[in-house]
Every structure is written in structure tokens, then in C-alpha cells.
N, CA and C atoms of all chains as a GROMACS GRO file, in nm:
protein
  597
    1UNK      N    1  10.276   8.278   8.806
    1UNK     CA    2  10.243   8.288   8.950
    1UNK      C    3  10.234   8.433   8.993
    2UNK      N    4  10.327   8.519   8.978
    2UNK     CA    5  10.331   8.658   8.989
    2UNK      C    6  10.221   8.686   8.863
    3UNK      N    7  10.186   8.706   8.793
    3UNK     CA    8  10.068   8.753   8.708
    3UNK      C    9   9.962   8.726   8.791
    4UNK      N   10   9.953   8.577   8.855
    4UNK     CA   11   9.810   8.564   8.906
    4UNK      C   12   9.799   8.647   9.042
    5UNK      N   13   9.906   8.678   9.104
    5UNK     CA   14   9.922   8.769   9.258
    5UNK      C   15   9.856   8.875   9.225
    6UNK      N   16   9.962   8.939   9.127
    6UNK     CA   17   9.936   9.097   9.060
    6UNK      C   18   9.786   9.110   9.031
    7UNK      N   19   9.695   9.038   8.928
    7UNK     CA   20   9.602   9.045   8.878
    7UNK      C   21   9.464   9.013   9.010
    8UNK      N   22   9.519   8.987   9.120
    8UNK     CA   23   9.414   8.932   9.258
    8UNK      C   24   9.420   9.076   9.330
    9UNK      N   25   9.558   9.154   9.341
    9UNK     CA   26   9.549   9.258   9.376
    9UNK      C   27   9.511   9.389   9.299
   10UNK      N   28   9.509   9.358   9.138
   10UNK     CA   29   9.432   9.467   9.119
   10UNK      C   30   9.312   9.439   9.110
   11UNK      N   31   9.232   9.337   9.139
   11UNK     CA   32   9.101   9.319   9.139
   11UNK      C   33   9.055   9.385   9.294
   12UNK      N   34   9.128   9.342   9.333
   12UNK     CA   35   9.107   9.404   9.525
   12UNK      C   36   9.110   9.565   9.529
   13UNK      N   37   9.146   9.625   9.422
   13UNK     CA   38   9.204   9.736   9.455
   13UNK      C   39   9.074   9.777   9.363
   14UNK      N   40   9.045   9.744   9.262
   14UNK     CA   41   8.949   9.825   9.164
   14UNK      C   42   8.818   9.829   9.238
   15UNK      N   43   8.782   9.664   9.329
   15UNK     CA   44   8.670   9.678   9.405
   15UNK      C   45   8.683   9.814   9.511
   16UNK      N   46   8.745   9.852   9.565
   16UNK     CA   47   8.798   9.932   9.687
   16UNK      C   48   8.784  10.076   9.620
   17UNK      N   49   8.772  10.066   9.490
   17UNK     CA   50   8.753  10.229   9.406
   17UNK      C   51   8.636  10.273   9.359
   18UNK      N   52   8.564  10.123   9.328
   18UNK     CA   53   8.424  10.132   9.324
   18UNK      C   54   8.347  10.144   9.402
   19UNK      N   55   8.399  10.102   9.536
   19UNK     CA   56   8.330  10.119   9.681
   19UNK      C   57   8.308  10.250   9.702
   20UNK      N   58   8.477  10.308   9.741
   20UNK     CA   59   8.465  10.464   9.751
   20UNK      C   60   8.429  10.525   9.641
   21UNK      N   61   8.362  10.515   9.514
   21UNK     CA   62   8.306  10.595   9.452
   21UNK      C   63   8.169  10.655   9.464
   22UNK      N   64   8.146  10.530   9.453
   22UNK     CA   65   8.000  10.481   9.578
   22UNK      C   66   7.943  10.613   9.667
   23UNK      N   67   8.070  10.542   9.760
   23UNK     CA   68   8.007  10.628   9.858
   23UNK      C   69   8.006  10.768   9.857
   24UNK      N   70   8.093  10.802   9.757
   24UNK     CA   71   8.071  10.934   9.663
   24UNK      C   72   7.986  10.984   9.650
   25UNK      N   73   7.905  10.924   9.571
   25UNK     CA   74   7.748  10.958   9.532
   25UNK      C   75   7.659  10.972   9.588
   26UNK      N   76   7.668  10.796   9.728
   26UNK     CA   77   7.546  10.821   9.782
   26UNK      C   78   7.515  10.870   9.930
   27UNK      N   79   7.643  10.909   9.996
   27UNK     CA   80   7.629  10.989  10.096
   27UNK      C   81   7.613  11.125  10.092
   28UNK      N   82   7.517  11.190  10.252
   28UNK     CA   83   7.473  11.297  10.197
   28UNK      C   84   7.577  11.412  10.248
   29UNK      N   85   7.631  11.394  10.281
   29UNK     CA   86   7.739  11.543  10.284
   29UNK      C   87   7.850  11.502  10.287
   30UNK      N   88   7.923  11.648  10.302
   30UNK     CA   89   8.069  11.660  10.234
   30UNK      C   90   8.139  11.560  10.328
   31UNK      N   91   8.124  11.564  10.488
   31UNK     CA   92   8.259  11.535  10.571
   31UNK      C   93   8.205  11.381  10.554
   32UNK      N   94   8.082  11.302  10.565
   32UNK     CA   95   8.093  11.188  10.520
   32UNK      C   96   8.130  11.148  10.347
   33UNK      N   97   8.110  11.270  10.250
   33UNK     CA   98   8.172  11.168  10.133
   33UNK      C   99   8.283  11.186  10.114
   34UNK      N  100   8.365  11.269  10.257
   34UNK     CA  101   8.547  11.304  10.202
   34UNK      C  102   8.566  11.173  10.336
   35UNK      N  103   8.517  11.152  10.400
   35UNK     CA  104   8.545  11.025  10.501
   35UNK      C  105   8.548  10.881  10.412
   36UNK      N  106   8.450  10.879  10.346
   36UNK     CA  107   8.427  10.737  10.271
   36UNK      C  108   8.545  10.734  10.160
   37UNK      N  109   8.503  10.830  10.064
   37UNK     CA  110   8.584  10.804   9.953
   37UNK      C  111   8.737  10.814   9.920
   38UNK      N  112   8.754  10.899  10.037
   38UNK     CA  113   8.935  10.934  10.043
   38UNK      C  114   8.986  10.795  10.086
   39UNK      N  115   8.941  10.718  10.213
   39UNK     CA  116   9.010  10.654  10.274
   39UNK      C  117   9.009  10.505  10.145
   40UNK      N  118   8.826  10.486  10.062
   40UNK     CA  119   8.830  10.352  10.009
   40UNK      C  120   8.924  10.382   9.905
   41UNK      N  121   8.967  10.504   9.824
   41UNK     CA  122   9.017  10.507   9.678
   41UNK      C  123   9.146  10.508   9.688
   42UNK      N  124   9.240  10.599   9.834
   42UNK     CA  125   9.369  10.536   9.823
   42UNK      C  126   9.394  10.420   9.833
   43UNK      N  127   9.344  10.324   9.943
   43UNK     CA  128   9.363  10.233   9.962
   43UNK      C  129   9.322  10.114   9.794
   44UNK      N  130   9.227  10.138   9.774
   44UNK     CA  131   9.200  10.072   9.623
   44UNK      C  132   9.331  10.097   9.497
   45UNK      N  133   9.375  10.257   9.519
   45UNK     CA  134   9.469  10.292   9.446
   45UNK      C  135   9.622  10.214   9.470
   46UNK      N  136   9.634  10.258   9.606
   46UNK     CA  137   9.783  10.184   9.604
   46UNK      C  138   9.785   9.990   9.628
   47UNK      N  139   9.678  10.005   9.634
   47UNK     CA  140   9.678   9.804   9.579
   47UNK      C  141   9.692   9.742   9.449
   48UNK      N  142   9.644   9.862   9.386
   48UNK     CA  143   9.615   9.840   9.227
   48UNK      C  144   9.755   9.920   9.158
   49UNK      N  145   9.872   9.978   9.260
   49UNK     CA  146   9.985  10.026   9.175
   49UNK      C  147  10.072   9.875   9.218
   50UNK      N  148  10.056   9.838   9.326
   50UNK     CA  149  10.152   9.752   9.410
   50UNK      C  150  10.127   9.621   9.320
   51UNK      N  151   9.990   9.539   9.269
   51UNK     CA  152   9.928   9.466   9.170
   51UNK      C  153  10.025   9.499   9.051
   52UNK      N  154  10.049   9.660   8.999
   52UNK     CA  155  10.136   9.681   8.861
   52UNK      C  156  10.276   9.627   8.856
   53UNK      N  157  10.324   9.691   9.012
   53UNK     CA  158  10.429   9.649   9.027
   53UNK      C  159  10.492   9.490   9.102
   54UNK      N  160  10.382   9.396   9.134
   54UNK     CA  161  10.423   9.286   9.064
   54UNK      C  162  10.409   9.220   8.997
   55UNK      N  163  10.344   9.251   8.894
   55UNK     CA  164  10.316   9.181   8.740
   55UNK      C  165  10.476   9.226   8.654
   56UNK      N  166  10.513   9.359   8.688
   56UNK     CA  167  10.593   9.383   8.568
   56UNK      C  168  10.743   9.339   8.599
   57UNK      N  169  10.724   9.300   8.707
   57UNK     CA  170  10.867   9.194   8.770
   57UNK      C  171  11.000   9.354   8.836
   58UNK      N  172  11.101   9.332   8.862
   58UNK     CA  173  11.203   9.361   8.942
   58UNK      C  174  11.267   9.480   8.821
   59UNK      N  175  11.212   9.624   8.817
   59UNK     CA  176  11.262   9.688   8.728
   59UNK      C  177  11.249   9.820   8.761
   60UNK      N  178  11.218   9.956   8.603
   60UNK     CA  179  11.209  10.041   8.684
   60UNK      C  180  11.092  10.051   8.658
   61UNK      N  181  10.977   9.990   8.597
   61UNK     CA  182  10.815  10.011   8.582
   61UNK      C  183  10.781   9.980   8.749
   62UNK      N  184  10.798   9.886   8.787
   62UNK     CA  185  10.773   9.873   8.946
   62UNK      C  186  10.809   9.954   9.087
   63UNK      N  187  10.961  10.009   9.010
   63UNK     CA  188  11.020  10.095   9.094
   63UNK      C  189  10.912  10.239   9.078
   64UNK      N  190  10.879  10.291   8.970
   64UNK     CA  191  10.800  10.409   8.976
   64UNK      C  192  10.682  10.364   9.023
   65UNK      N  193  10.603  10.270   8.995
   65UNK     CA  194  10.483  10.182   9.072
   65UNK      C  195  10.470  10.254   9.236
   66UNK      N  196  10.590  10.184   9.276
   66UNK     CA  197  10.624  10.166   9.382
   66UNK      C  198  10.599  10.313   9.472
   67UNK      N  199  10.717  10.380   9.405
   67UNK     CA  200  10.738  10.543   9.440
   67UNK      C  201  10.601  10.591   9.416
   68UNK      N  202  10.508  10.591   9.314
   68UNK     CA  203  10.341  10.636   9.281
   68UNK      C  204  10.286  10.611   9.447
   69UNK      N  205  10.341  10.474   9.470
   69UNK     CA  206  10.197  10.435   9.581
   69UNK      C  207  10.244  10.508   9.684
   70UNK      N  208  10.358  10.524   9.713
   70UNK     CA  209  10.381  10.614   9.849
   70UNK      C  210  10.390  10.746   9.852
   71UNK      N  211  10.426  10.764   9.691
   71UNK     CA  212  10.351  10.925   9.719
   71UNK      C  213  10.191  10.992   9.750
   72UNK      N  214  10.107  10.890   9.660
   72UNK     CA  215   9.987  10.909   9.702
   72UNK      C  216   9.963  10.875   9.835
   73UNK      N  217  10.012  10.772   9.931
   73UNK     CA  218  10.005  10.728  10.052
   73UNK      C  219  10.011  10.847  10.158
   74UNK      N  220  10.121  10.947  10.081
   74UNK     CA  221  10.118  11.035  10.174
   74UNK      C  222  10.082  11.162  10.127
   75UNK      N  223  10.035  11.204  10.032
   75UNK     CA  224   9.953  11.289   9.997
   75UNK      C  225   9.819  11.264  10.026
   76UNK      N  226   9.727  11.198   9.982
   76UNK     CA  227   9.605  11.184  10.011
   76UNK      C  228   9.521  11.242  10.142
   77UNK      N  229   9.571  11.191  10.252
   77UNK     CA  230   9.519  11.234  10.374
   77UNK      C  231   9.540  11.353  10.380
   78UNK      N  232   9.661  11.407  10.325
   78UNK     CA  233   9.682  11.583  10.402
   78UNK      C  234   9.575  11.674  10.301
   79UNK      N  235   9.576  11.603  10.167
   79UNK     CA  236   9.494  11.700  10.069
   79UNK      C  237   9.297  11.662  10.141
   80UNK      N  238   9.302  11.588  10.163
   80UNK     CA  239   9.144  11.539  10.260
   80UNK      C  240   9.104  11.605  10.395
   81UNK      N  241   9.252  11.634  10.466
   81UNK     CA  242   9.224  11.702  10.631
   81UNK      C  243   9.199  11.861  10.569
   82UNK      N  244   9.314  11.928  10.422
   82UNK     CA  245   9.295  12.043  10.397
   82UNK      C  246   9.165  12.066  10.328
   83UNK      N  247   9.050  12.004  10.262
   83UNK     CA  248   8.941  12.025  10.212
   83UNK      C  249   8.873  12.037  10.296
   84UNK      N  250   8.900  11.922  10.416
   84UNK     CA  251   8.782  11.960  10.550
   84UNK      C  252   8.774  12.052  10.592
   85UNK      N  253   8.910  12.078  10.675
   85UNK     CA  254   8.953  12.266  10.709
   85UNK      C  255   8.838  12.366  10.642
   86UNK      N  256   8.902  12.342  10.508
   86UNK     CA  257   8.845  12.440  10.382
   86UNK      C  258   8.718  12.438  10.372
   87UNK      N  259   8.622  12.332  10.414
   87UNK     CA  260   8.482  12.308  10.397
   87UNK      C  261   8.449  12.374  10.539
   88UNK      N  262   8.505  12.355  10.664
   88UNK     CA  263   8.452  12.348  10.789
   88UNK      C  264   8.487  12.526  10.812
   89UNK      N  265   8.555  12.556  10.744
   89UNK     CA  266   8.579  12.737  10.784
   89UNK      C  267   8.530  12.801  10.689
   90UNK      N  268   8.474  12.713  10.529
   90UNK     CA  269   8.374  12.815  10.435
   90UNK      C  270   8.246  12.816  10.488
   91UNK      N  271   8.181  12.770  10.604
   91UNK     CA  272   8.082  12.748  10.674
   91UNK      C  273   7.957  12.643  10.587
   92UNK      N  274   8.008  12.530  10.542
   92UNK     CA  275   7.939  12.441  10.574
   92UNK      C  276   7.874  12.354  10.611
   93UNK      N  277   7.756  12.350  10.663
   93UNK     CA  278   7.717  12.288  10.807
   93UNK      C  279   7.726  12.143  10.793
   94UNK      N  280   7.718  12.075  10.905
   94UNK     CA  281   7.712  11.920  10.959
   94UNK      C  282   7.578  11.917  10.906
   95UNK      N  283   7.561  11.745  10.834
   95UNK     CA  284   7.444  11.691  10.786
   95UNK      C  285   7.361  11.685  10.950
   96UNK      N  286   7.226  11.702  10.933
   96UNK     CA  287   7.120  11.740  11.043
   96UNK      C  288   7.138  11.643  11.118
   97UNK      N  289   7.147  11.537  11.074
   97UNK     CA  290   7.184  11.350  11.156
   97UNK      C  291   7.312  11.366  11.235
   98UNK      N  292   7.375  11.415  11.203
   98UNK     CA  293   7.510  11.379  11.272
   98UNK      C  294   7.513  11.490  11.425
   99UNK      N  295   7.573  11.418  11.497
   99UNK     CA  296   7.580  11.451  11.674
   99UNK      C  297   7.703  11.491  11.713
  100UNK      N  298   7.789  11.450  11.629
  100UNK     CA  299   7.929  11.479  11.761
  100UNK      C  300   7.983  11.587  11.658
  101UNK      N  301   7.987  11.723  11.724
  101UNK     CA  302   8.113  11.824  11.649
  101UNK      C  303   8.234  11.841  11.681
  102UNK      N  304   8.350  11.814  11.724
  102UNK     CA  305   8.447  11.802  11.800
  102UNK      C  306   8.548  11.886  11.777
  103UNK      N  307   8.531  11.935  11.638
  103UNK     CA  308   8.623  12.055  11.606
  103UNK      C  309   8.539  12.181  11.667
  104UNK      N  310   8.398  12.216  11.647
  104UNK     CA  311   8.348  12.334  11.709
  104UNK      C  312   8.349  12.337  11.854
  105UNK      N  313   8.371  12.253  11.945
  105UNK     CA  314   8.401  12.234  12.081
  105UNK      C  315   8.536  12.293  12.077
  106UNK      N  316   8.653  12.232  12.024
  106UNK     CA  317   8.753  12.277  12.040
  106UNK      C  318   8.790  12.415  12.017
  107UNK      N  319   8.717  12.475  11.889
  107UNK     CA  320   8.735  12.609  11.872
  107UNK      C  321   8.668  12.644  11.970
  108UNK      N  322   8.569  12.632  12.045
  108UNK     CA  323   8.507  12.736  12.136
  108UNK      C  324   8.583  12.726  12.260
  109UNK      N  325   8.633  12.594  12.328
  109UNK     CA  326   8.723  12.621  12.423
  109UNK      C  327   8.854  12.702  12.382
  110UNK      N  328   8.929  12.725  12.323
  110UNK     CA  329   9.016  12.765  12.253
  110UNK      C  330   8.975  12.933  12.326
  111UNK      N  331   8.887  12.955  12.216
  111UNK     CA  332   8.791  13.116  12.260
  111UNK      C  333   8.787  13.128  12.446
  112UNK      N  334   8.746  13.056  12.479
  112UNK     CA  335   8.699  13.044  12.630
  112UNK      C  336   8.836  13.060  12.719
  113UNK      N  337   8.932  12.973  12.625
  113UNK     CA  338   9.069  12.996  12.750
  113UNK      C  339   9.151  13.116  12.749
  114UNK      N  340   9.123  13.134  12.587
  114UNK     CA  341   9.195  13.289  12.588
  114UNK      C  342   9.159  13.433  12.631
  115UNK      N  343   8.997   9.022   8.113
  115UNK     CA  344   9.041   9.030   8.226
  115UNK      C  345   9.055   9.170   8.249
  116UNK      N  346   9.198   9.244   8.131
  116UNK     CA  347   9.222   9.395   8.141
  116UNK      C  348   9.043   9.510   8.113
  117UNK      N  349   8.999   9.430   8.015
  117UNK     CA  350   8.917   9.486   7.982
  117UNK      C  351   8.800   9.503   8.106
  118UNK      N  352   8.768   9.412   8.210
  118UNK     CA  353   8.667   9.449   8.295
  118UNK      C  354   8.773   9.563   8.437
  119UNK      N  355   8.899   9.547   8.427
  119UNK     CA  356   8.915   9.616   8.510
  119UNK      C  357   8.903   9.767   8.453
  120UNK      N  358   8.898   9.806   8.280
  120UNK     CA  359   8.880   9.918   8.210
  120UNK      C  360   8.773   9.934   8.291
  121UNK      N  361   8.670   9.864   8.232
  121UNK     CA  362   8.523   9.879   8.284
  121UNK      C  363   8.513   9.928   8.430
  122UNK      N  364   8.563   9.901   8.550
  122UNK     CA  365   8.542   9.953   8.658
  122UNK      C  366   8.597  10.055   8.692
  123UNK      N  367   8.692  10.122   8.630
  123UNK     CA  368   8.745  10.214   8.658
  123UNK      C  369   8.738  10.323   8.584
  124UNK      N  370   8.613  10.278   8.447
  124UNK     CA  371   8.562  10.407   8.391
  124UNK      C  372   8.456  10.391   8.496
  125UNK      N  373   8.346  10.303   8.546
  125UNK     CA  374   8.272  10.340   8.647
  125UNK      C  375   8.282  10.464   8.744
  126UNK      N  376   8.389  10.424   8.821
  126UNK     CA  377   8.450  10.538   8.878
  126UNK      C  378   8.424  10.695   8.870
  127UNK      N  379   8.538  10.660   8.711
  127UNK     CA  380   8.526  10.748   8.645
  127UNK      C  381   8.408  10.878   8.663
  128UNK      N  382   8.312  10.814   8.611
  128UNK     CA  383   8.183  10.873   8.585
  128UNK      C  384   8.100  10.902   8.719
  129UNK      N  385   8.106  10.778   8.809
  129UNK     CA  386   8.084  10.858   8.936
  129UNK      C  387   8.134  10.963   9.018
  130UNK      N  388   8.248  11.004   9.002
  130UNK     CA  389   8.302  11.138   9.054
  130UNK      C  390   8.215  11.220   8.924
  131UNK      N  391   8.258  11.174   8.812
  131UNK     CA  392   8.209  11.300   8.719
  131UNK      C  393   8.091  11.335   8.742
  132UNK      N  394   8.004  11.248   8.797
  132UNK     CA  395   7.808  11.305   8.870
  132UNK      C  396   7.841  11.392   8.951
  133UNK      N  397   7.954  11.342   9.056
  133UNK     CA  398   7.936  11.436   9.191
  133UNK      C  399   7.969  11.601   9.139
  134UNK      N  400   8.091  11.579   9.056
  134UNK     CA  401   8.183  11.714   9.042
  134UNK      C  402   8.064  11.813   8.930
  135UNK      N  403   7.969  11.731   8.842
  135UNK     CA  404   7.849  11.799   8.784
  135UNK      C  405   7.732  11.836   8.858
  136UNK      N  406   7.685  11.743   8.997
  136UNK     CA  407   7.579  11.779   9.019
  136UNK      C  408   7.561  11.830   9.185
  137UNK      N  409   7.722  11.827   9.229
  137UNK     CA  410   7.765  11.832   9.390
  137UNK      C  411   7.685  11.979   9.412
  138UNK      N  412   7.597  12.020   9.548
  138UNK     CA  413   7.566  12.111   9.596
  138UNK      C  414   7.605  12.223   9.603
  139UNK      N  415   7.747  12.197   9.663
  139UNK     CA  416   7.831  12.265   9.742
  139UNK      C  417   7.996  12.304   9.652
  140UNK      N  418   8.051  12.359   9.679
  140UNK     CA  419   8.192  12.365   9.636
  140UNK      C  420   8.305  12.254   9.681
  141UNK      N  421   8.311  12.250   9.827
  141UNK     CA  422   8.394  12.156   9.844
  141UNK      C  423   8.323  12.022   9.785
  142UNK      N  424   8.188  11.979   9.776
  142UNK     CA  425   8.162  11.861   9.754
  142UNK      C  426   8.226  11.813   9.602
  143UNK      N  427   8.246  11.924   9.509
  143UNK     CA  428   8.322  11.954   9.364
  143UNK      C  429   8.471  11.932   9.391
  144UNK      N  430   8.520  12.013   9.492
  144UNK     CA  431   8.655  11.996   9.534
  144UNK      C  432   8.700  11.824   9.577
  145UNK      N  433   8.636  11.780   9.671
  145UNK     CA  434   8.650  11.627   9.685
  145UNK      C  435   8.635  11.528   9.550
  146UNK      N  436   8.542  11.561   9.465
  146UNK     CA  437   8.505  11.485   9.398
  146UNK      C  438   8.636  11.519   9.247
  147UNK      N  439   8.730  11.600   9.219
  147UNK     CA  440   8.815  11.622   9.154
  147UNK      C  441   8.930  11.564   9.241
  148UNK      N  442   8.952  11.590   9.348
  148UNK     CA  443   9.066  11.497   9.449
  148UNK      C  444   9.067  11.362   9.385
  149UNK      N  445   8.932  11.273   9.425
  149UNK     CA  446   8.889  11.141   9.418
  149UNK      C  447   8.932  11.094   9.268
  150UNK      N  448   8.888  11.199   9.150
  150UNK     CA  449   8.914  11.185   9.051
  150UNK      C  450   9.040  11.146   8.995
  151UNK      N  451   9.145  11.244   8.998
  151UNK     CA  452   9.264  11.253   9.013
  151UNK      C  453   9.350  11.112   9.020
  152UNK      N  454   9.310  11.064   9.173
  152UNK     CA  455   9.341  10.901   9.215
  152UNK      C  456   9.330  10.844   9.119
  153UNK      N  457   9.222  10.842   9.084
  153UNK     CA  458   9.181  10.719   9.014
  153UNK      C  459   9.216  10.687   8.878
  154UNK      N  460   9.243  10.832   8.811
  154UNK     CA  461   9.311  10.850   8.707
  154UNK      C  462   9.473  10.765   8.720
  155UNK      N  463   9.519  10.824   8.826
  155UNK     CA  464   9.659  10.756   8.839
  155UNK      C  465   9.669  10.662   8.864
  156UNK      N  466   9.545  10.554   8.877
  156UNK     CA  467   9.541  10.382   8.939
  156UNK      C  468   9.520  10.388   8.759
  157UNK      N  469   9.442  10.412   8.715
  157UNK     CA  470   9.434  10.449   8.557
  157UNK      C  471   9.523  10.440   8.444
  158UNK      N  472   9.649  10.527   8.465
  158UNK     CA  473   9.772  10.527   8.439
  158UNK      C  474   9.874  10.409   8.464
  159UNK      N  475   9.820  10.355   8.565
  159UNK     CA  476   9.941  10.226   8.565
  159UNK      C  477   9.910  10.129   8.518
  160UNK      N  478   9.722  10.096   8.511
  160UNK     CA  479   9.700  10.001   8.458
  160UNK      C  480   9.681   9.963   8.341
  161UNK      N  481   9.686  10.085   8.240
  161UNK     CA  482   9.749  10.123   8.123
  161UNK      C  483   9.903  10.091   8.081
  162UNK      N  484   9.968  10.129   8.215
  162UNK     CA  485  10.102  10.109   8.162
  162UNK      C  486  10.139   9.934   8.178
  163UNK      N  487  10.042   9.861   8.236
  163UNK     CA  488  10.078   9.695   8.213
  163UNK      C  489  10.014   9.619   8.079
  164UNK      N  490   9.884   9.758   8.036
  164UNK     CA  491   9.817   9.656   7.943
  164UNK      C  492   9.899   9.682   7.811
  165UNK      N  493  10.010   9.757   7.795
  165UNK     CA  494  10.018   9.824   7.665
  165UNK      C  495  10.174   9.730   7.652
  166UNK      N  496  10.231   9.780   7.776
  166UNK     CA  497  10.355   9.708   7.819
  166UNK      C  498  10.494   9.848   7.831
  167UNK      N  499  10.369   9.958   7.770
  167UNK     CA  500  10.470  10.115   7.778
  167UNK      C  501  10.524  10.148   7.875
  168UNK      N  502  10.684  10.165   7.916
  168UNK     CA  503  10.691  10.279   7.996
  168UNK      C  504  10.649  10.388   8.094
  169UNK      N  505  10.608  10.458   7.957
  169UNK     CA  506  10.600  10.638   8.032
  169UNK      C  507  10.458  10.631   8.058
  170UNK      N  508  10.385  10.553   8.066
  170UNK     CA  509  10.249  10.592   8.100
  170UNK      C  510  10.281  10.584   8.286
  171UNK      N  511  10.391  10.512   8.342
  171UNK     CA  512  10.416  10.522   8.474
  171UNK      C  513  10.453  10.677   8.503
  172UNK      N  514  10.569  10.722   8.423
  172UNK     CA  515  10.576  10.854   8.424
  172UNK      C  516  10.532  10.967   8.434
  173UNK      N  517  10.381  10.944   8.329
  173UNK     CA  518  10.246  11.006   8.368
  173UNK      C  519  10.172  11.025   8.514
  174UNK      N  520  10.168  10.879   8.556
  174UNK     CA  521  10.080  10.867   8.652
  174UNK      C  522  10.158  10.919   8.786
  175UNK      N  523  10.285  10.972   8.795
  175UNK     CA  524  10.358  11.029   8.885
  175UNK      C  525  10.311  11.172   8.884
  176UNK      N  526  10.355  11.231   8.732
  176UNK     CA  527  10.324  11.358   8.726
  176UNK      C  528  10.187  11.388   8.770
  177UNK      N  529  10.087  11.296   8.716
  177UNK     CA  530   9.966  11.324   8.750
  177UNK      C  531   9.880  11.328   8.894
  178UNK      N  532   9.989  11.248   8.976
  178UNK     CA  533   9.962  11.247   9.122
  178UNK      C  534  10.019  11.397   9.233
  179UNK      N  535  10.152  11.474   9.110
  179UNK     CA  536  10.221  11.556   9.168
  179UNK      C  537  10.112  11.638   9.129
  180UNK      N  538  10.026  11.702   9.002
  180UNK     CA  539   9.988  11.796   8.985
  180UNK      C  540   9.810  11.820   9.062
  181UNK      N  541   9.762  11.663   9.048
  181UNK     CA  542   9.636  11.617   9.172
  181UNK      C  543   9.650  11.718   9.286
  182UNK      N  544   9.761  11.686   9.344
  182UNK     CA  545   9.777  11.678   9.486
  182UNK      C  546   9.806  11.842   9.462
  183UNK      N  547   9.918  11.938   9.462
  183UNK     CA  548   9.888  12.094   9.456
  183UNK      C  549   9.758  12.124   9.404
  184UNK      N  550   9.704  12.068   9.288
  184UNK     CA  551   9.587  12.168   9.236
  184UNK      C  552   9.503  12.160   9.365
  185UNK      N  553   9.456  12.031   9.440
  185UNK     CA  554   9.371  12.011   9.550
  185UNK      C  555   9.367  12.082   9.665
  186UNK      N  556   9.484  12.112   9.707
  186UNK     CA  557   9.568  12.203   9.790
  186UNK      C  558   9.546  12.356   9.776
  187UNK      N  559   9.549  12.390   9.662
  187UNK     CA  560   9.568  12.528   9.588
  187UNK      C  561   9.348  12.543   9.616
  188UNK      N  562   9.297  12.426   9.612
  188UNK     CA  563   9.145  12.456   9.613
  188UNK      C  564   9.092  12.491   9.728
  189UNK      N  565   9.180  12.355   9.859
  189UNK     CA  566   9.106  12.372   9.960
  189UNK      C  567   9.174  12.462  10.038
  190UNK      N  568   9.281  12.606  10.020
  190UNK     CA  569   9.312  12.706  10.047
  190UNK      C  570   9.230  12.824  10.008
  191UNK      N  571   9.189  12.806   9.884
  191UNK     CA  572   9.079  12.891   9.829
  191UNK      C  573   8.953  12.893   9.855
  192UNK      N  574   8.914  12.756   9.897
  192UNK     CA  575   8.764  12.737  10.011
  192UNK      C  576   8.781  12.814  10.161
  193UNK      N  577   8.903  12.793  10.201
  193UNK     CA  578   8.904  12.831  10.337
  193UNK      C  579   8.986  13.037  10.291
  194UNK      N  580   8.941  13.076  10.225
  194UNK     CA  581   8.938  13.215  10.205
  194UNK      C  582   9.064  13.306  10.290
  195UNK      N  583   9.190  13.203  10.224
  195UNK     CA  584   9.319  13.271  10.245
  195UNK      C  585   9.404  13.308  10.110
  196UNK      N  586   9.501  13.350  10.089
  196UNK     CA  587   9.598  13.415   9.960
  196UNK      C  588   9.660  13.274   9.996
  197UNK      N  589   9.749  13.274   9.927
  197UNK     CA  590   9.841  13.156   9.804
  197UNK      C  591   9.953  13.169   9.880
  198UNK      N  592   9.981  13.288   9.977
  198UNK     CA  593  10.111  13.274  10.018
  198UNK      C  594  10.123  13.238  10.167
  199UNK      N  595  10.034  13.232  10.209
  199UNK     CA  596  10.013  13.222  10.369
  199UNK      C  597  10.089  13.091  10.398
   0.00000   0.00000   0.00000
């Protein structure tokens, strides 16, 4: 019964890695393929540790499982907001399609109040 | 069963490895080694159920600790500051 749980959630999770890989490839710039792929591959990732850790039952393979998924849980996003930063201040521009800048608004009011 | 989830997750695999070979830009290289990283460590565990080993969990810790600084250490170096700031 737990094998068949485990094995439904790493299927859920591998689809969710293939998605965000995906969108890896086929979107055309950076802030949409760090939008797509960060958010589908943790989420694919820590389904597919949580899947490990209940197949291998009440131990310490599950316990490190476990500890894996929440460390990536909370790594992921901060290493994704710091690439943006890093992309958005090496002066990489917004794909031509996209409309809303909301960080260059803010820096310019920023400028404006001081 | 193990074997098609191999299969999708060398997919993966290889799709970051296009981006991080053929990405434009630097950060688009930088994301696409992040992404990598992950997936390696979803990689690592699912290794460590098919084999029935241990330390391949052990791995996939270390490998999430060293992911996550190297990524860090990149997108500090994109945004054109020193190491100590």
C-alpha cells in the first residue's frame, strides 16, 4: 500500500520536472525560464523525495528524505530571487512582449524620493 | 517502473544540459545549472530506493548543500559584487 502511495508520488513529481524542464527550453527569456522552471522542479523535486520517503518506511533513509525536501524547500526560491537580482542588475533586458516592470518603477521612485 | 522514472529524469537531465550549452546569456547558464543541480538530487534519492543503499541519501544532501552556495556564489558574480559583501 505504501509502495503504491510512494510510487504515485514519484510519478507526480517526475511529471512536474519534466514540465519545468520544458519550460526551460522553450521559453524565451531568462525571468520567464527562472519563473517556470524554479517553481515546476522544486515542487516535482520535493514530491519525488517525500514519494522516497514513503516507500522506505519509518527510518533514517526517510528522515534524510525528509530533511533533503525542506532544505531544498527553502533554498530554492532565495537562490532564484538572487539570479534575478543578478540578471536584472547585469543589465539584461525584459523579453520585448512583456509590459509590466515593477522592479524598474521601484528603483526609479526610490531615485525620485531621495 | 524504476526504469521509466530513470528515463524521465535523464530527460531532464539533458534539457538543462541544451540550455546550460546553448543559453544566450549568462544567467540563462546560471539558471539552467541551479535547475540542474535539483534534479540531480531528486536523482539521488531515487537511486537511493532503487539500489536499497543508504548513502546515496547522504549524497543528495551534500549535493543540495553544494547546488545551493555554488548558485549563490554565481548570482553574486552576475550582479558584479566581491564574495564578501
Amino acid at each position: 500500500m505504501s509502495n503504491i502511495a510512494g510510487y504515485i508520488l514519484i510519478t507526480i513529481g517526475i511529471t512536474f520536472d519534466i514540465f519545468g524542464c520544458i519550460g526551460l527550453v522553450r521559453f524565451p527569456d531568462v525571468y520567464n525560464r527562472l519563473q517556470a522552471s524554479t517553481k515546476c522542479v522544486t515542487l516535482g523535486t520535493i514530491l519525488l523525495l517525500l514519494g522516497v520517503a514513503v516507500i522506505s518506511g519509518f527510518g533514517a533513509t526517510s528522515a534524510k528524505a525528509i530533511t533533503c525536501a525542506v532544505f531544498i524547500l527553502i533554498t530554492s526560491p532565495t537562490a532564484a530571487h538572487a539570479i534575478a537580482k543578478g540578471a536584472y542588475s547585469s543589465g539584461i533586458k525584459l523579453w520585448e512582449k512583456s509590459i509590466v516592470d515593477k522592479y524598474a518603477e521601484q528603483v526609479r521612485g526610490d531615485k525620485e524620493g531621495s | 517502473m524504476i526504469t521509466v522514472f530513470y528515463i524521465g529524469l535523464c530527460v531532464c537531465c539533458f534539457l538543462c544540459l541544451y540550455r546550460i550549452g546553448r543559453g544566450p546569456t549568462a544567467p540563462d547558464r546560471t539558471v539552467a545549472i541551479d535547475i540542474l543541480g535539483i534534479v540531480i538530487v531528486g536523482f539521488c534519492g531515487l537511486l537511493g530506493i532503487a539500489t536499497g543503499k543508504d548513502f546515496y541519501l547522504n549524497v543528495a544532501l551534500a549535493w543540495a548543500l553544494l547546488s545551493f552556495i555554488g548558485t549563490i556564489a554565481l548570482a553574486k558574480f552576475l550582479e558584479g559584487r566581491s564574495f564578501d559583501e
